[in-house]
C-alpha positions as CSV (number, residue, x, y, z in Angstrom):
1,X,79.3,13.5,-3.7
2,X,76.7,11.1,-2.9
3,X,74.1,13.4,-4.3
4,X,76.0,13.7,-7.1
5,X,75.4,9.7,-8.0
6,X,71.8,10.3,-6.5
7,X,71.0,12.2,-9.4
8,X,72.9,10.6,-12.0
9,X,70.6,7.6,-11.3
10,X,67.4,9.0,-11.0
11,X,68.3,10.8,-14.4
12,X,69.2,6.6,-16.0
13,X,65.7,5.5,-14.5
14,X,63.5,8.6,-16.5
15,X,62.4,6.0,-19.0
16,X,59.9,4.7,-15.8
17,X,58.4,8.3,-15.6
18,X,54.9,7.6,-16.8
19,X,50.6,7.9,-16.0
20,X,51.0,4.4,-15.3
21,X,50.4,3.8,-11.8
22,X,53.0,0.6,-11.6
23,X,55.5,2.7,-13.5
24,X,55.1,5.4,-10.7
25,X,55.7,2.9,-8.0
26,X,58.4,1.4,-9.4
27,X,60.3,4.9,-9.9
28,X,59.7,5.8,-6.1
29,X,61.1,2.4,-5.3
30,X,64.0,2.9,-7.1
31,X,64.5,6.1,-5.7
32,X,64.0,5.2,-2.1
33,X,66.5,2.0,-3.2
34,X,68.9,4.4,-4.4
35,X,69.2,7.1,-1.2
36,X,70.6,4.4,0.2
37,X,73.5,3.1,-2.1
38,X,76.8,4.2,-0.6
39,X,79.7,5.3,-3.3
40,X,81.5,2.1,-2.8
41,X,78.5,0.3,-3.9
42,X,79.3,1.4,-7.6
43,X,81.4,-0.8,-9.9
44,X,84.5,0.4,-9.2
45,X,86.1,-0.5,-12.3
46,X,83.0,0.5,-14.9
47,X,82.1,3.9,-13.5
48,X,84.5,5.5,-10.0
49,X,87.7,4.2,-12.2
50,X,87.1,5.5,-15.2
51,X,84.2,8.5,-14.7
52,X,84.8,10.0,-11.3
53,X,88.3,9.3,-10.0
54,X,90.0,10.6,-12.6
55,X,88.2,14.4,-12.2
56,X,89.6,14.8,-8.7
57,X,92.3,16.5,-7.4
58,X,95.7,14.8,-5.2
59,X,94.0,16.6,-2.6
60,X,90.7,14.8,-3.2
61,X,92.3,11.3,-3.6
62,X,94.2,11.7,-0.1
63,X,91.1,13.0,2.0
64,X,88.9,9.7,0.6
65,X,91.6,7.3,2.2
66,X,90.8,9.1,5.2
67,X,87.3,8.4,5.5
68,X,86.6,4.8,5.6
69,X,88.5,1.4,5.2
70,X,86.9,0.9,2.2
71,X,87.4,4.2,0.5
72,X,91.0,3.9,1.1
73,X,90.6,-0.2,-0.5
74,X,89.0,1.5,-3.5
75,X,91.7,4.6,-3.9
76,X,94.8,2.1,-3.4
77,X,93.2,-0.1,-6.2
78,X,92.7,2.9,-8.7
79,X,96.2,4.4,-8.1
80,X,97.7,0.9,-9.0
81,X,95.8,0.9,-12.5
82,X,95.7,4.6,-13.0
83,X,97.3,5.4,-16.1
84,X,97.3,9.3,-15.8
85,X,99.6,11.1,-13.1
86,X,100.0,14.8,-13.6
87,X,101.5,15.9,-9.9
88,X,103.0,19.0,-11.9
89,X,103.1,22.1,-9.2
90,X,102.6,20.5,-6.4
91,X,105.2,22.1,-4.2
92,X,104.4,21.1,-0.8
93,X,103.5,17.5,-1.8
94,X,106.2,14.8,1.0
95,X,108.1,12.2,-0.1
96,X,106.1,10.2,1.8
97,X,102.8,11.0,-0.1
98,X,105.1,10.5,-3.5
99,X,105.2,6.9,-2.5
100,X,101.5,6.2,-1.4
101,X,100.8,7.8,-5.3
102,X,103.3,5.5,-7.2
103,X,104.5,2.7,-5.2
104,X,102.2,-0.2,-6.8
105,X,101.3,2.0,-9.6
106,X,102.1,0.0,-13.1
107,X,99.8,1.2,-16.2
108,X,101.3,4.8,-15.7
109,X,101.4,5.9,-19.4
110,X,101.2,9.8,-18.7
111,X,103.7,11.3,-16.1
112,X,104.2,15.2,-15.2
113,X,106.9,15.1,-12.4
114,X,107.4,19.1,-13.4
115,X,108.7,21.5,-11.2
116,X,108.7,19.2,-8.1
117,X,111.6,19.7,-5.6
118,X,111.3,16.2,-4.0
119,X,112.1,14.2,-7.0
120,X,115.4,12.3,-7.1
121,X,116.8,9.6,-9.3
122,X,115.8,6.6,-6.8
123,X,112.2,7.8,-6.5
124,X,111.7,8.1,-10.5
125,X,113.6,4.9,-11.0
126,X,111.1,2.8,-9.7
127,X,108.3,4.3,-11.8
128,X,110.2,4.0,-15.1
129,X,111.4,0.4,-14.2
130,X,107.6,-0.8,-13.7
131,X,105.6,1.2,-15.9
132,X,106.9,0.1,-19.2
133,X,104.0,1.5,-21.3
134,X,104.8,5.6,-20.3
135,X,104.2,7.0,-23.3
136,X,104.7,10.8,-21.9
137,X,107.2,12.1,-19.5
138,X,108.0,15.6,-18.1
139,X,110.7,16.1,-15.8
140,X,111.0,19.7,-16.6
141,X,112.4,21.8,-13.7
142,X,113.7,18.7,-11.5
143,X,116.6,19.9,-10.2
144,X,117.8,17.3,-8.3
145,X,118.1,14.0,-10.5
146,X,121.1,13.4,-12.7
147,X,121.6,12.1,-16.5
148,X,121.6,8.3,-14.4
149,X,117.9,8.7,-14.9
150,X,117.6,9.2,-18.6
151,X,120.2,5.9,-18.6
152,X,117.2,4.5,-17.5
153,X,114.5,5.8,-18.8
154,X,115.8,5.3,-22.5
155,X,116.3,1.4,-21.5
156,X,113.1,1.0,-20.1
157,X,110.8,3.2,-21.8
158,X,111.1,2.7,-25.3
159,X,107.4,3.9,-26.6
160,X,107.4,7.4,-25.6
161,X,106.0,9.7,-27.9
162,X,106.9,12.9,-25.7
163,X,109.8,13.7,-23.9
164,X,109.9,17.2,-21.4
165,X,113.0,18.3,-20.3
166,X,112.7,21.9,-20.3
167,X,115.5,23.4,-17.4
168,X,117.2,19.9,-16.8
169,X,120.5,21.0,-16.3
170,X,121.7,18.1,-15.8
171,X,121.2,16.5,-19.0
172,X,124.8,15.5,-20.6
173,X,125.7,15.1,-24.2
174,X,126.6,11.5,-23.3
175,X,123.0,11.1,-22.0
176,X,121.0,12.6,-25.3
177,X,123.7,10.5,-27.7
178,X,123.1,7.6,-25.4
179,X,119.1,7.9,-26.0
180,X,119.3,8.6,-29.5
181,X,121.7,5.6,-30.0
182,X,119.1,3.3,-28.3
183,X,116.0,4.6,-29.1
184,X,116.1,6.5,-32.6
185,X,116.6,5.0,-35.9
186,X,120.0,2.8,-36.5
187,X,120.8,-0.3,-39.0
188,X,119.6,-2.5,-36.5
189,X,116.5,-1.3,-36.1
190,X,114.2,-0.9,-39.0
191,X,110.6,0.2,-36.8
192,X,110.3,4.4,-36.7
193,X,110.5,5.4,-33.0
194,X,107.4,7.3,-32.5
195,X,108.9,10.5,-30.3
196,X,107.3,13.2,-31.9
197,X,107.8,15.8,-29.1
198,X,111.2,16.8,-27.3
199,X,112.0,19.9,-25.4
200,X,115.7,20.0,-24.7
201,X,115.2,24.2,-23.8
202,X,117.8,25.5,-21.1
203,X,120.1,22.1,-21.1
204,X,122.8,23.9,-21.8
205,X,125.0,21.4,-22.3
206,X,124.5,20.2,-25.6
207,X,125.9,21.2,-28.8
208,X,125.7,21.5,-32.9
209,X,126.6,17.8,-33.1
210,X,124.8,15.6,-30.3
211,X,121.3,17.8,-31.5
212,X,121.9,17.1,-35.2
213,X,122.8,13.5,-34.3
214,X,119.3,13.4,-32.4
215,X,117.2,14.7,-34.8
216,X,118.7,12.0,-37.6
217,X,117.2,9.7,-35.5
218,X,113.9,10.6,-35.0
219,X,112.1,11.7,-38.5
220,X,108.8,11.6,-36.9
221,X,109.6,14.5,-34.1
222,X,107.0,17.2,-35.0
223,X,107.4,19.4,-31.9
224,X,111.2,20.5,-31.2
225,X,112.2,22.9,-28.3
226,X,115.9,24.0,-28.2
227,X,115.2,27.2,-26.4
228,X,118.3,29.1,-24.1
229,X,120.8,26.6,-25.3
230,X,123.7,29.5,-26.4
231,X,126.1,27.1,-28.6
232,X,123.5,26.0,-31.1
233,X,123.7,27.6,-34.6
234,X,122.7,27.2,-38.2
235,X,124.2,23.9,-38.2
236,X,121.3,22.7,-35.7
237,X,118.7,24.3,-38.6
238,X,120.4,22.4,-41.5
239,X,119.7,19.2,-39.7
240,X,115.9,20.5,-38.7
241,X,115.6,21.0,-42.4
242,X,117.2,17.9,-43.3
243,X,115.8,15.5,-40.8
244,X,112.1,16.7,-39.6
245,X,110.5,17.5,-42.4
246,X,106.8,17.0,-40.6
247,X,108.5,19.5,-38.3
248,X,105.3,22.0,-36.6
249,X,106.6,23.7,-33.7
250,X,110.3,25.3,-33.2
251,X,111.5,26.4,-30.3
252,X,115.2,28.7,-30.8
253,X,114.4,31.5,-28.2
254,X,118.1,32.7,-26.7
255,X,119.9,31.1,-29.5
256,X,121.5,33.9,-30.7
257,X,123.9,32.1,-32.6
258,X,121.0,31.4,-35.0
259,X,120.7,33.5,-38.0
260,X,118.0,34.2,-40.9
261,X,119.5,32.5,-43.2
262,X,119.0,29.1,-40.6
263,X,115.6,30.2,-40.7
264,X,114.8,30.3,-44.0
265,X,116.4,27.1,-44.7
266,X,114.0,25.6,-42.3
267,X,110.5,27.7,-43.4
268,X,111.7,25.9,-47.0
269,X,112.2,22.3,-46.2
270,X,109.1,22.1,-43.4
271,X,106.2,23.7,-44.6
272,X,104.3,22.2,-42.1
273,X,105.2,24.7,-39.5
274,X,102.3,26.4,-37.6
275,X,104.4,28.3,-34.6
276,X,107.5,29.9,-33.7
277,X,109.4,30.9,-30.8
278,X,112.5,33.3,-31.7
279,X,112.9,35.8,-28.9
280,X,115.9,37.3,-28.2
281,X,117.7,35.7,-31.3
282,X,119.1,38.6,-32.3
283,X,120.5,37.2,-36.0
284,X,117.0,36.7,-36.7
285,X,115.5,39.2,-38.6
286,X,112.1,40.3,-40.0
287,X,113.8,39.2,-43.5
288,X,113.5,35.7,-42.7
289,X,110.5,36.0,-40.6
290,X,108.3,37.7,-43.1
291,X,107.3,34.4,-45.5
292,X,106.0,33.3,-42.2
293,X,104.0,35.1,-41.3
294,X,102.6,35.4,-44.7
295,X,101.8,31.6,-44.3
296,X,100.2,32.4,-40.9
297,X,102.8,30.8,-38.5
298,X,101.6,32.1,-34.4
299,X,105.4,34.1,-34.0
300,X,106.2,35.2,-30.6
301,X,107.7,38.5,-31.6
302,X,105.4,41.0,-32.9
303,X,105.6,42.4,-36.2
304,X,108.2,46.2,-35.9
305,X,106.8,47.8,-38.9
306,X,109.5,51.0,-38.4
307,X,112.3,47.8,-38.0
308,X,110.8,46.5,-41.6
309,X,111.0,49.6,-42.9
310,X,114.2,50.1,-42.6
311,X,115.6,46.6,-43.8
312,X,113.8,46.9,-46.9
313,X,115.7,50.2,-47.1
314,X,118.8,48.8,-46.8
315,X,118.3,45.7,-48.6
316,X,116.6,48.7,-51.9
317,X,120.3,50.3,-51.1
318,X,122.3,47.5,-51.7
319,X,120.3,46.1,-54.1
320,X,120.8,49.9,-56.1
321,X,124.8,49.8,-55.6
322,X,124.9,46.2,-57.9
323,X,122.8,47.4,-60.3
324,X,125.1,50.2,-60.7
């Protein structure tokens, strides 16, 4: 790594790179000046902080507190400011090591707890509690917190733009009417919350009412994921059609309750919608799906021409039997 900032300054210093003999001296001064700077010599704050730190992996992070008293100074000091914590995947990562990464931490304002099986409500309490500015949370695949959490979280958290919650099975309907009471649009409260992301897929939980009750309450939501959650049906699309009109990604894979005439009502009222996820809704036809993908829309089920076919058969049919 040292080389690394060896070259970067030799690189700054060019500009001395001339005939003229001083200018010559001065560079090989410089350069002999320079094998000898250690990596704590660098401003800490003004180029490790924001330039090199940030590039490196957990991994990385742990080994430099290892190799000197100063390194492990300099990491403690950046993990308390560091404002980016993505620990998504990290299956073998200890409780203990949890702690060293998030224990004076309090400028957090991206966090990706994803699929981690060491999370609990007590160790992302503390991290909601002092990092008040979090303006993105996943806690997709956590399987061992509970809806206290998003009690929490919707108290102390109130500027978040995206919420993950993909596979949180223990989300409650108390929990998401709770967070849309506090943090979405109300009498009381006249400022637009600025959620413009929530993935709700596989909380199987919720229901008709509780979603359409959440989407009143946040108009600006631009990304909505309500995949795998069986009791939803066009009642949910209504309120997507009525509420999120900025709507630009829909997430209904597994709903089969869904139909194409849910559909349609939404591909009318949000135009702005650039992709679709209907797998394995099997009310939703190529009927409904077809004005998409004239306008383009990225659909995860291919286009059946034979399916097609036939429907417009059948609809030709029908349409022959009223005429006569």
């Amino acid at each position: 790594m040292q080389e690394v900032f060896y070259i970067i300054f030799v690189q700054n210093f060019t500009v001395l790179e001339s005939k003229d003999h001083e200018n010559q001296l001065s560079l090989e001064l410089i350069t002999m000046s320079i094998r000898r700077i250690q990596i704590t010599d660098l401003s800490w704050t003004d180029i490790l902080f924001p330039n090199v730190l940030p590039l490196l992996s957990v991994q990385d992070w742990f080994n430099l507190r290892c190799v000197s008293t100063d390194m492990n100074s300099m990491v403690e000091m950046y993990l308390a400011q560091n404002r980016t914590l993505n620990l998504s995947g990290l299956k073998k990562l200890s409780e203990q090591a949890f702690k060293i990464l998030t224990e004076n931490a309090t400028c957090l304002k991206y966090l990706n707890l994803s699929g981690s099986k060491i999370i609990t409500d007590d160790l992302v309490r503390s991290i909601l509690e002092n990092n008040l500015e979090l303006t993105y949370i996943n806690l997709s695949d956590c399987h061992h917190c509970t809806a206290d959490l998003l009690h929490t979280l919707t108290l102390r958290n109130t500027r978040l733009c995206h919420l993950i919650l993909q596979d949180c099975h223990w989300v409650t309907r108390d929990s998401i009417d709770f967070h849309a009471t506090h943090q979405g649009l109300s009498q009381e409260r006249k400022s637009t919350p600025s959620l413009i992301e929530i993935n709700l897929t596989g909380c199987w939980e919720l229901t008709d009412d509780v979603v359409k009750n959440f989407l009143s309450r946040f108009p600006k939501l631009k990304v909505v994921e309500l995949g795998n959650i069986y009791s939803l049906t066009d009642t949910t699309m209504k309120a997507l059609a009525t509420y999120t009109r900025d709507l630009q990604v829909l997430n209904i894979q597994g709903c089969w309750r869904i139909s194409d005439s849910g559909l349609r009502t939404v591909s009318e009222y949000c135009p702005n919608i650039v992709k679709l996820k209907v797998e394995d809704c099997r009310a939703i036809s190529e009927s409904s799906l077809a004005r998409l993908r004239q306008k383009d829309v990225d659909i995860d089920r291919a286009l059946d021409r034979t399916l097609l076919r036939i429907q417009q058969m059948r609809l030709q049919y029908m349409h022959d039997r009223l005429v006569i």
